[in-house]
PDB file with SEQRES, HELIX, SHEET and CRYST1 records, atoms N, CA, C and O in Angstrom:
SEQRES   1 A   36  UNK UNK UNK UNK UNK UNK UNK UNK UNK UNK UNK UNK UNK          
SEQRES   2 A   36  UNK UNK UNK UNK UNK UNK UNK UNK UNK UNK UNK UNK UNK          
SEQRES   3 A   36  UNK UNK UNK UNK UNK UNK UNK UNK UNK UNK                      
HELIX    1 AA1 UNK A    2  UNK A   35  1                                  34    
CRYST1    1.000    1.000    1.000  90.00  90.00  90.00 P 1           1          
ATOM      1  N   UNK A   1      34.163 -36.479  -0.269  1.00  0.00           N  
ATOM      2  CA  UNK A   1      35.567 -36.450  -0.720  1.00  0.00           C  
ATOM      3  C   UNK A   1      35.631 -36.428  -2.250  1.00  0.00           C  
ATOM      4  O   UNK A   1      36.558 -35.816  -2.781  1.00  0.00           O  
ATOM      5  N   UNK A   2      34.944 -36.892  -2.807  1.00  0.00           N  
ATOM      6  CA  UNK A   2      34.113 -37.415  -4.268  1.00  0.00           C  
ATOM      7  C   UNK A   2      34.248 -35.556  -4.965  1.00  0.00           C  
ATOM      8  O   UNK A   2      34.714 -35.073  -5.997  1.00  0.00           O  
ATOM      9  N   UNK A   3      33.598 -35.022  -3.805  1.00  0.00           N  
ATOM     10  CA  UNK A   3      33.292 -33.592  -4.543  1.00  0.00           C  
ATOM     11  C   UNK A   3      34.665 -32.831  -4.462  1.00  0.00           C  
ATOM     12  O   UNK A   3      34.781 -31.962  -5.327  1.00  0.00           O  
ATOM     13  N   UNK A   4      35.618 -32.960  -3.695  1.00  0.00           N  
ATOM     14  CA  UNK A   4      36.701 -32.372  -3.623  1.00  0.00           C  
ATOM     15  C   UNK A   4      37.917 -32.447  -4.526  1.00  0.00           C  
ATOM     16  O   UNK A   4      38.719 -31.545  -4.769  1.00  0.00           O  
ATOM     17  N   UNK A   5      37.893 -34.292  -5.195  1.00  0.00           N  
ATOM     18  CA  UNK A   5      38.675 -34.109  -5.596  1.00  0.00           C  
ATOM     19  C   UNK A   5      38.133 -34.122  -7.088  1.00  0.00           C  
ATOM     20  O   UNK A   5      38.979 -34.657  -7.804  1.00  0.00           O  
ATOM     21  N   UNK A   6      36.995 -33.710  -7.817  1.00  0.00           N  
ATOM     22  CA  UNK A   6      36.472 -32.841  -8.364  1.00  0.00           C  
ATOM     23  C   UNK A   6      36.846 -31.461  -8.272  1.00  0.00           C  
ATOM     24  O   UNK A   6      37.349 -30.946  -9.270  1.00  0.00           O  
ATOM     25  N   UNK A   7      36.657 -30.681  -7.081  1.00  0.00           N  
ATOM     26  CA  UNK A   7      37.527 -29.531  -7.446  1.00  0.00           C  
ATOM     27  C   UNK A   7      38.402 -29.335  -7.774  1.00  0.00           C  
ATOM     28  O   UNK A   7      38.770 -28.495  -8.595  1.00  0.00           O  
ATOM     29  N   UNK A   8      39.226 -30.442  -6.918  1.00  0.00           N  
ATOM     30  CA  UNK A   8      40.918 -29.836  -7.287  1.00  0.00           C  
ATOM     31  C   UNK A   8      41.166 -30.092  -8.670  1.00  0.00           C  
ATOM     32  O   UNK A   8      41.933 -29.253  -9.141  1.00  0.00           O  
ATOM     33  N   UNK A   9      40.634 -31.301  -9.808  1.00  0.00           N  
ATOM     34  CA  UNK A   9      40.603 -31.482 -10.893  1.00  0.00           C  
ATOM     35  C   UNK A   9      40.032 -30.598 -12.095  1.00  0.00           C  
ATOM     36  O   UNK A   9      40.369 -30.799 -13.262  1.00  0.00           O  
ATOM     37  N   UNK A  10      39.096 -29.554 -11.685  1.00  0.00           N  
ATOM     38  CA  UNK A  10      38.905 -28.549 -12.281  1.00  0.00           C  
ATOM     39  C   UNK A  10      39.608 -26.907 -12.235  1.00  0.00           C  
ATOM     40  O   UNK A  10      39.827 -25.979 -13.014  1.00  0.00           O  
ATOM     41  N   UNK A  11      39.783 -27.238 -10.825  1.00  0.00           N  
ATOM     42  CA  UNK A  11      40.697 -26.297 -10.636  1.00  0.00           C  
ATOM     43  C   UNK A  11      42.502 -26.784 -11.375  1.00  0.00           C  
ATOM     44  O   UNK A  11      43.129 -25.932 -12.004  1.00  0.00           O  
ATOM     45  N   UNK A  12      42.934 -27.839 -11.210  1.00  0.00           N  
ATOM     46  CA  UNK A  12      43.986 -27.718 -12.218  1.00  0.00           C  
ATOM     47  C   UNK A  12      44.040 -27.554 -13.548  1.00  0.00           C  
ATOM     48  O   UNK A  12      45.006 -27.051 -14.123  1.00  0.00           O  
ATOM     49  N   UNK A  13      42.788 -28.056 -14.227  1.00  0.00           N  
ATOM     50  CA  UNK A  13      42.694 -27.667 -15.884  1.00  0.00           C  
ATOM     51  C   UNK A  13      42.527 -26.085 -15.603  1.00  0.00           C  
ATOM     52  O   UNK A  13      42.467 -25.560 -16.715  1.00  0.00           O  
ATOM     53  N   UNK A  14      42.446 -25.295 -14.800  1.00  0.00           N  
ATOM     54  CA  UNK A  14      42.006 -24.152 -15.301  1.00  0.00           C  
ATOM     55  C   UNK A  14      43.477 -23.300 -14.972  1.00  0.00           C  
ATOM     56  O   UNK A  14      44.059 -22.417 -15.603  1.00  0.00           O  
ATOM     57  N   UNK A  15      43.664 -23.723 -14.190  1.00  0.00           N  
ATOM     58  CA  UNK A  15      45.365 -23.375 -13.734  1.00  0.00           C  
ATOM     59  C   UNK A  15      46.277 -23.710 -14.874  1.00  0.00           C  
ATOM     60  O   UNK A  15      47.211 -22.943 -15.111  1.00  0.00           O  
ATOM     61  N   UNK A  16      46.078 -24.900 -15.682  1.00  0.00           N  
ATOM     62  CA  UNK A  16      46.950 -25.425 -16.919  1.00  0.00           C  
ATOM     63  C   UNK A  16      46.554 -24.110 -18.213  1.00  0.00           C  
ATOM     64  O   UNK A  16      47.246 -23.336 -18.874  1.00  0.00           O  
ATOM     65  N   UNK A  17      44.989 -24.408 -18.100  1.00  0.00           N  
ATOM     66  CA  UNK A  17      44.686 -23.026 -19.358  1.00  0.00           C  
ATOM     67  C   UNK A  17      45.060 -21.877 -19.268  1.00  0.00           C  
ATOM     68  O   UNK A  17      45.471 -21.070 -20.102  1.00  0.00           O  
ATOM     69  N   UNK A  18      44.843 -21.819 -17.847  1.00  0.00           N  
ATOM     70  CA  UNK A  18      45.899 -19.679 -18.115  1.00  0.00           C  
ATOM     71  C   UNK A  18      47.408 -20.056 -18.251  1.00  0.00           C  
ATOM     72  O   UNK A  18      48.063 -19.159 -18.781  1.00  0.00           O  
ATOM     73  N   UNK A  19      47.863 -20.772 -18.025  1.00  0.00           N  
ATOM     74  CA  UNK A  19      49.025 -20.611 -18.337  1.00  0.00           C  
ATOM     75  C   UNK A  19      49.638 -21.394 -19.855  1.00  0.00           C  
ATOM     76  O   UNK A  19      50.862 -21.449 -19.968  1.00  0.00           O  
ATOM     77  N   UNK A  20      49.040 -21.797 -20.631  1.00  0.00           N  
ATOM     78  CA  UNK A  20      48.916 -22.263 -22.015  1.00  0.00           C  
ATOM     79  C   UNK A  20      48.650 -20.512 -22.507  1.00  0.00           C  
ATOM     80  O   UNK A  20      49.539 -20.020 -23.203  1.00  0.00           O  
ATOM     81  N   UNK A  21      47.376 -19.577 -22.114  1.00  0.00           N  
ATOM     82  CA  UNK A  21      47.207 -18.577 -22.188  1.00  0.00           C  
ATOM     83  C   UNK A  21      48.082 -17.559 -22.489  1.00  0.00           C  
ATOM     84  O   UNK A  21      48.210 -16.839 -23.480  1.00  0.00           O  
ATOM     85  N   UNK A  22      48.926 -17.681 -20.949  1.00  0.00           N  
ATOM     86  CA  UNK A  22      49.980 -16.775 -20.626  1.00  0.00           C  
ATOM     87  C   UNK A  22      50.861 -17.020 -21.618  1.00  0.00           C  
ATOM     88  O   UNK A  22      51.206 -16.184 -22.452  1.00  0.00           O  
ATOM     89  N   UNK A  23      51.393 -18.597 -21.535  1.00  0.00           N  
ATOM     90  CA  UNK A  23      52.515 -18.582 -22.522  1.00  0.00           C  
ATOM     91  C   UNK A  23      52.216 -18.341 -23.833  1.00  0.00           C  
ATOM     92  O   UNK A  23      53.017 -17.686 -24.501  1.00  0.00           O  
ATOM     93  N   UNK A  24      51.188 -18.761 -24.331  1.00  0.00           N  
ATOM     94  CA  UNK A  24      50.791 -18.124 -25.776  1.00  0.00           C  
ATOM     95  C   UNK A  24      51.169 -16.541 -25.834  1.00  0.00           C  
ATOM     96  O   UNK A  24      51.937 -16.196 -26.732  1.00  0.00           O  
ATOM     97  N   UNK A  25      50.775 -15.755 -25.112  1.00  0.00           N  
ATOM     98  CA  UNK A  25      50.993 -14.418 -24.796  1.00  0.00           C  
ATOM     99  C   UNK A  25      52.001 -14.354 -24.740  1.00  0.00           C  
ATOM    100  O   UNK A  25      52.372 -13.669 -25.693  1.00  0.00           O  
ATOM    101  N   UNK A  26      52.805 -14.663 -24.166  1.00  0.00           N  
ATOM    102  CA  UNK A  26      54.034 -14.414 -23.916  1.00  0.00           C  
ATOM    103  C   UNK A  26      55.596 -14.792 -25.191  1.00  0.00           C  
ATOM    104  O   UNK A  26      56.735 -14.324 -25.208  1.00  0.00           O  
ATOM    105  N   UNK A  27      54.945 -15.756 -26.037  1.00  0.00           N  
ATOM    106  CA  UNK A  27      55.512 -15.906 -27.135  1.00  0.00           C  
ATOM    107  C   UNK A  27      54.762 -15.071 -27.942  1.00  0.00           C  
ATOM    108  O   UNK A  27      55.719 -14.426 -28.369  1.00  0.00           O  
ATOM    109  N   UNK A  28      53.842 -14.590 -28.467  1.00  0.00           N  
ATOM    110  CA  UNK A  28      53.131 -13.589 -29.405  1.00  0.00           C  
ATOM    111  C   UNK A  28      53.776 -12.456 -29.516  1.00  0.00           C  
ATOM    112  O   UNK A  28      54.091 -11.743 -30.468  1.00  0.00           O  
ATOM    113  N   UNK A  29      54.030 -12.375 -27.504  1.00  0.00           N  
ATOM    114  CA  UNK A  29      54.505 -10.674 -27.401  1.00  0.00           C  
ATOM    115  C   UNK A  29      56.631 -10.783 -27.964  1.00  0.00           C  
ATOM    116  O   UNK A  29      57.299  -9.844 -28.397  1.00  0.00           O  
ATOM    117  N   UNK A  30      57.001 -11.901 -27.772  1.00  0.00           N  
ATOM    118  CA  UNK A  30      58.514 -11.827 -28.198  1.00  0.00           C  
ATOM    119  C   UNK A  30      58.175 -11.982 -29.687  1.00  0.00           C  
ATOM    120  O   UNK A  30      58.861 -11.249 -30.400  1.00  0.00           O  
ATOM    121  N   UNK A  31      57.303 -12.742 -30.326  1.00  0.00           N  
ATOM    122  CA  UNK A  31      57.326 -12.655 -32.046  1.00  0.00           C  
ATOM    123  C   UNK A  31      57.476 -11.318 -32.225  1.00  0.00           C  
ATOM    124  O   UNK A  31      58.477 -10.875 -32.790  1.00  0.00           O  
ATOM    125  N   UNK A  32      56.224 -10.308 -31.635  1.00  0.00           N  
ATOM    126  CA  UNK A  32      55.948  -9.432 -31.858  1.00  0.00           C  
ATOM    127  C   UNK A  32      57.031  -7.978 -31.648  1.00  0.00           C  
ATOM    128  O   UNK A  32      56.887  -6.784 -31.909  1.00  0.00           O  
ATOM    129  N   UNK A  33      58.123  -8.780 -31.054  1.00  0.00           N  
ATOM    130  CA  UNK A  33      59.011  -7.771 -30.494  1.00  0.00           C  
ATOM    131  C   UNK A  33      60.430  -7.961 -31.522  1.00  0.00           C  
ATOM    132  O   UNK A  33      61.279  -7.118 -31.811  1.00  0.00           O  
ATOM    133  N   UNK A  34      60.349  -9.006 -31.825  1.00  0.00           N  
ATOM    134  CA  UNK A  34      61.303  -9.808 -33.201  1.00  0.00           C  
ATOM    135  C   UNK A  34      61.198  -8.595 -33.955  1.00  0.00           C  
ATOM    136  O   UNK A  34      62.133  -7.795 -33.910  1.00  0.00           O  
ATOM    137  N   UNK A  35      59.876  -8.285 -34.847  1.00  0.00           N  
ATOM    138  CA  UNK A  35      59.413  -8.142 -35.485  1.00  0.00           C  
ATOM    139  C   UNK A  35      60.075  -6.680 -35.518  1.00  0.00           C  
ATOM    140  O   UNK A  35      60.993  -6.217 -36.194  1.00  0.00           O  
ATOM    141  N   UNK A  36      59.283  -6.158 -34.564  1.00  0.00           N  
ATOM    142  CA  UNK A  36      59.905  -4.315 -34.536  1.00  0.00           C  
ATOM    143  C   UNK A  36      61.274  -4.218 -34.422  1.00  0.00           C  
ATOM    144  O   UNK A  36      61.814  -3.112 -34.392  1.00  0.00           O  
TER     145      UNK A  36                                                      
END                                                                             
């Protein structure tokens, strides 16, 4: 059980980073749209 909820704990940081990702992206691309 030890190992599972190990996964699910890596699997949520990685779920948190793409979407830190995404939203980074996703504000870059509206700066970037400001801009033009």
């Amino acid at each position: 059980t030890d190992l599972w909820a190990y996964d699910d704990l890596t699997h949520m940081q990685r779920v948190q980073e793409e979407r830190a990702k995404s939203s980074e992206f996703t504000e870059a691309s509206h700066h970037l749209r400001s801009l033009i």
